[in-house]
N, C-alpha and C positions, 0 to 999 in steps of 0.2 A: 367614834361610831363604827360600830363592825362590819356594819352593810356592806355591800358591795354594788357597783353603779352597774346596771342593765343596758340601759339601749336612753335614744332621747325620745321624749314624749311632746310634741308641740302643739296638740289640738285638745284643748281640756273639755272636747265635750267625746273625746273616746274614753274618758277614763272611767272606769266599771263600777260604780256608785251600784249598790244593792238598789233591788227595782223587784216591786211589786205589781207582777203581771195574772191578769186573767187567766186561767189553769194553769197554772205556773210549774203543774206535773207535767205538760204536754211538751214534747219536743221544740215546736214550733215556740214556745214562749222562751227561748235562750237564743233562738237563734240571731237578734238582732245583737245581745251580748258577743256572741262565738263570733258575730261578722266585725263586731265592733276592735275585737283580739285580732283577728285576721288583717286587719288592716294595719293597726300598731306592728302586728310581726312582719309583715310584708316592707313595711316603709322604713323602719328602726333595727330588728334585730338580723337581717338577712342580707344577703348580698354583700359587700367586700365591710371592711370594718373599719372605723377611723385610723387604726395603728396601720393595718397594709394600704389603704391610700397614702398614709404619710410617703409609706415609702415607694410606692406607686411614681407620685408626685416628686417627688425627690430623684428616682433614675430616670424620669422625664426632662427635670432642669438637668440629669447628667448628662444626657442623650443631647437636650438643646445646643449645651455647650459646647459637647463635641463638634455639633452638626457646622456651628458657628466657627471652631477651630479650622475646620475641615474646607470652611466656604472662604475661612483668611487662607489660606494655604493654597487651595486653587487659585484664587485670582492673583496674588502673590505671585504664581508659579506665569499663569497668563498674561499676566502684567509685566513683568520680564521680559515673555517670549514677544511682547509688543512692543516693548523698548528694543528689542535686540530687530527685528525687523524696521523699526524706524531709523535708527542709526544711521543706517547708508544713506536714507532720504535725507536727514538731518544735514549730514557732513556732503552730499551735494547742492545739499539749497544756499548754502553756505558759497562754498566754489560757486556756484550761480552768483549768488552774489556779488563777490568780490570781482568774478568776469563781466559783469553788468557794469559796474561803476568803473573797471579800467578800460572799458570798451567806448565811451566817450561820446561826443558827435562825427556823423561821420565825414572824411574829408570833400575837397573840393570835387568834383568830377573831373576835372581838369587834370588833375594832381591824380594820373593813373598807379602809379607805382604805391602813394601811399591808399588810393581803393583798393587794391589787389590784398596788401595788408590789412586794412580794416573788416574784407569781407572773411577771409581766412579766418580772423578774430571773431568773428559774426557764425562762421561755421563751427569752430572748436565751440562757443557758447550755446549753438542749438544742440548740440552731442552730448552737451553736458546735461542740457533740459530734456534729451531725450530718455537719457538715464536715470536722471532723478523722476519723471514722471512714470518709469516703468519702476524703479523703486518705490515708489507714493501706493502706487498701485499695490503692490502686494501688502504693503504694511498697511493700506488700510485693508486687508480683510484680515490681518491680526487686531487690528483694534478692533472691526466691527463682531469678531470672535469673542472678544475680548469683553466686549457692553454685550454682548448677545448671555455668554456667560455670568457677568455678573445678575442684570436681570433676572435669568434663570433664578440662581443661587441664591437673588435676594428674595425672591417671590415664594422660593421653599421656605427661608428662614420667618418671612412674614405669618406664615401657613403653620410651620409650627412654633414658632412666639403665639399665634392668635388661638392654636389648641391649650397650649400649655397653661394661659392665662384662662383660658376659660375651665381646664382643670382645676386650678390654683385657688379659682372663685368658690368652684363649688366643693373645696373641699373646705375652704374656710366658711363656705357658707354651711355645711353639716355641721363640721366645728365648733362655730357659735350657736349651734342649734343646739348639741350635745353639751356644750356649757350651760347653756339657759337653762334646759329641763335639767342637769342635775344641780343646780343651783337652788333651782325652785324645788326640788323631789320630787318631780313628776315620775318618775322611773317608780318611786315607791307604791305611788297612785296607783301605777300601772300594775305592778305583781299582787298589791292586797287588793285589786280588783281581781285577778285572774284568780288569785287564790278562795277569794271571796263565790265566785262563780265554782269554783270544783265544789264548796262546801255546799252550795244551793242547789249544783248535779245529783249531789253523793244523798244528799238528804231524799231528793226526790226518785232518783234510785232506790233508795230505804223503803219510800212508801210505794212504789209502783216501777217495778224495774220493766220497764217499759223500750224494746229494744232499740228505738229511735233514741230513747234518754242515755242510755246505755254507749250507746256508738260518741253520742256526744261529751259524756264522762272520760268517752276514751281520746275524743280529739283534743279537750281541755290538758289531760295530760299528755298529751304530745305535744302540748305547745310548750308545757314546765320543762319536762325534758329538755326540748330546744333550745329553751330558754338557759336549762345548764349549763348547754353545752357552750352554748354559747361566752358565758358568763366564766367557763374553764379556762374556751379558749383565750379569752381576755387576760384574764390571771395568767396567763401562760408567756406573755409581754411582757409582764412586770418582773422588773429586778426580786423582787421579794414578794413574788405574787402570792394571794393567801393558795390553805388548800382546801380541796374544797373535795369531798366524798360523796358517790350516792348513797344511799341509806332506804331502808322500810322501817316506818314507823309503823306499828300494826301492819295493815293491809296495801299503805299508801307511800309510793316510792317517792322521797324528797331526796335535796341537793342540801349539804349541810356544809357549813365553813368548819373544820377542826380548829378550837379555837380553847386552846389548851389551861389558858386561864379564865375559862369561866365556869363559875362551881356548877352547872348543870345544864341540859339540854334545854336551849332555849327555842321555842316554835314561836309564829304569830297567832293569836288569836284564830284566823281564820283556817288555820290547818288546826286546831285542837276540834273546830268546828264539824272539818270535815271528816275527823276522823268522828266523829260523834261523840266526843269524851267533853264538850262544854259543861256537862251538868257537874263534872267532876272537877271541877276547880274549884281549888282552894280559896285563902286568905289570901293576899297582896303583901310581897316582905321586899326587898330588897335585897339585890344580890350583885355580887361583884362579876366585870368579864375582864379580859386580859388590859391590862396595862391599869386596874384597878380602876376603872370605870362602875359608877353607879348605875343602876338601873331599878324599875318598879317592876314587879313583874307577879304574876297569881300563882300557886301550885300549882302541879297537875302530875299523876303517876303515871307515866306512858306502860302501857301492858307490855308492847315487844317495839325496841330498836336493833334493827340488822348493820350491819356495817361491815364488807369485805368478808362473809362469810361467815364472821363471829354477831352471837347475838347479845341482848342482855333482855330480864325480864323487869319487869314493876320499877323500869327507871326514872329515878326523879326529875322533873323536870319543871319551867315556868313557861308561862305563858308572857309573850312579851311584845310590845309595838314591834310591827314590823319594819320600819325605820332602822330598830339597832341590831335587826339580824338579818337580812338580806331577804331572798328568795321565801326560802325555809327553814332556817333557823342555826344556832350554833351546836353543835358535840362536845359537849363541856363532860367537864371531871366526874359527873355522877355516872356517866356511861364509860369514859376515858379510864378510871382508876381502876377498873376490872381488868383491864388488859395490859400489858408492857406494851409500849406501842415506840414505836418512830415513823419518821417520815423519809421515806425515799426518792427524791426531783426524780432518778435514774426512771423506775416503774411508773406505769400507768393508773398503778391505781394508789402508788405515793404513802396511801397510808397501811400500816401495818401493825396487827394488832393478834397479840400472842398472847391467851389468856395465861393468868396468874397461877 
């Protein structure tokens, strides 16, 4: 299928089902349609895109990691410096010890000579407790540095584990949301709605150009436009992303895939609609697109296709589900074979087309 996937669509009751309103020439009678667009473009095609969250998402777990490296690495560092101040206490509590247990009970009172020695023994071991307790003392405000730090460090790490996870959700949660809607084609629903609405503008334009109609004609194609662009920038991600050109059909600026093996310019139904050429369709034949894909599709003689500056007149063309042409349709060989063309990724505008 040649389409190309737009945005996700998860609410099937914005999708733009043609609607038979009360003066349906009047401004006011689209506008629940254009709110109903505004909403899908607001929520689906704006703001950051699945591909830059990925990688959003991705130097966030790069960042974590660091941050985690960084909090082993300090306390490591403080953890040391609390070992290396407890040592002294360590290797006196020890000497305390061993002078405790050879310090014995003490002698007779009688027996002066051996108290003179016992007490002496009794001194050297309060000197030793005095030292170790003034030892104890500093190392413990390396340890209490020490839990005060980790603490710290861990209460960051928590803070952002607890960000990163709730990044991580919602971008799996878009994710599966962009799976389901193109699973289902809701994206399709969504552009031959929009597309559907330019043709109901353009007609009613036709019969009553009405500047409040008028304005609204013009914010429908503002949102096709955006929707190109969008849809470029996408392609612009992919290893072997299509390409994709703007174009004037007649009056009406589309976004067209160059899609070099399909024998003719394929539109959907609702852009033949709105160019006002539905009366002019053909028979129904069959025609081949790239990779020799079948398709049904009607006649239709497009008056004028523009493309990059170069035009062509009375181009052949079909009309075809919008399913297997994306947005606005493919630039196939009935347009394509007037020009030498190539493509260049280097340029902006990629395609290049040098008449014969």
């Amino acid at each position: 299928m040649a389409h190309f996937p737009l945005g996700p669509l998860r609410c099937a009751a914005l999708v733009l089902a043609p609607v038979l309103l009360a003066g349906a020439g009047e401004p006011v009678a689209f506008q629940p349609r254009l709110a109903a667009v505004e909403t899908v473009m607001e929520r689906f095609y704006r703001g950051e895109n699945l591909e830059a969250g990925h990688q959003r998402v991705n130097a966030l777990v790069e960042r974590f990691n660091a941050q985690v490296e960084q909090r082993n690495t300090q306390l490591e560092a403080a953890r040391a410096e609390a070992d290396r101040q407890l040592a002294p206490s360590k290797e006196l509590a020890a000497t305390l010890d061993a002078q405790d247990q050879a310090l014995g009970l003490p002698p007779a009172e009688t027996d002066l000579q051996a108290m003179r020695r016992y007490n002496d023994r009794v001194k050297a071991r309060n000197a030793v407790a005095e030292r170790y307790n003034g030892s104890r003392a500093a190392a413990q405000q390396a340890v209490d540095a020490f839990n005060a730090l980790s603490q710290r460090l861990d209460a960051g790490i928590k803070q952002a584990r607890a960000q990163l996870e709730g990044e991580q959700q919602a971008l799996k949660a878009r994710t599966d949301a962009y799976q389901a809607f193109h699973d289902q084609e809701r994206d399709v629903a969504f552009y031959t709605g929009l597309n559907r609405l330019l043709a109901d503008l353009r007609a009613a334009c036709r019969s009553h150009p009405d500047p409040g109609l008028l304005a609204a004609l013009d914010r429908v194609r503002g949102y096709r436009r955006e929707l190109a662009r969008w849809a470029a920038a996408r392609q612009e991600t992919e290893d072997n992303g299509l390409v994709l050109v703007d174009a004037m059909v007649g009056d009406e600026p589309c976004c067209f895939i160059v899609d070099t093996g399909a024998q003719l310019v394929c539109l959907p139904g609702e852009i033949i609609s709105a160019l006002g050429l539905t009366g002019s369709l053909g028979e129904e034949s069959t025609l081949t697109l790239a990779g020799g894909q079948k398709i049904r599709g009607r006649s239709i003689v497009l008056p004028r296709v523009a493309v990059g500056g170069q035009e062509g007149t009375d181009v052949a063309g079909s009309a075809v589900p919008a399913s297997e042409v994306g947005i606005d349709g493919l630039l196939g060989q009935s347009f394509l074979k007037h020009f030498v063309y190539t493509v260049d990724e280097r340029r902006p505008g990629k395609l290049i087309l040098v008449p014969r």
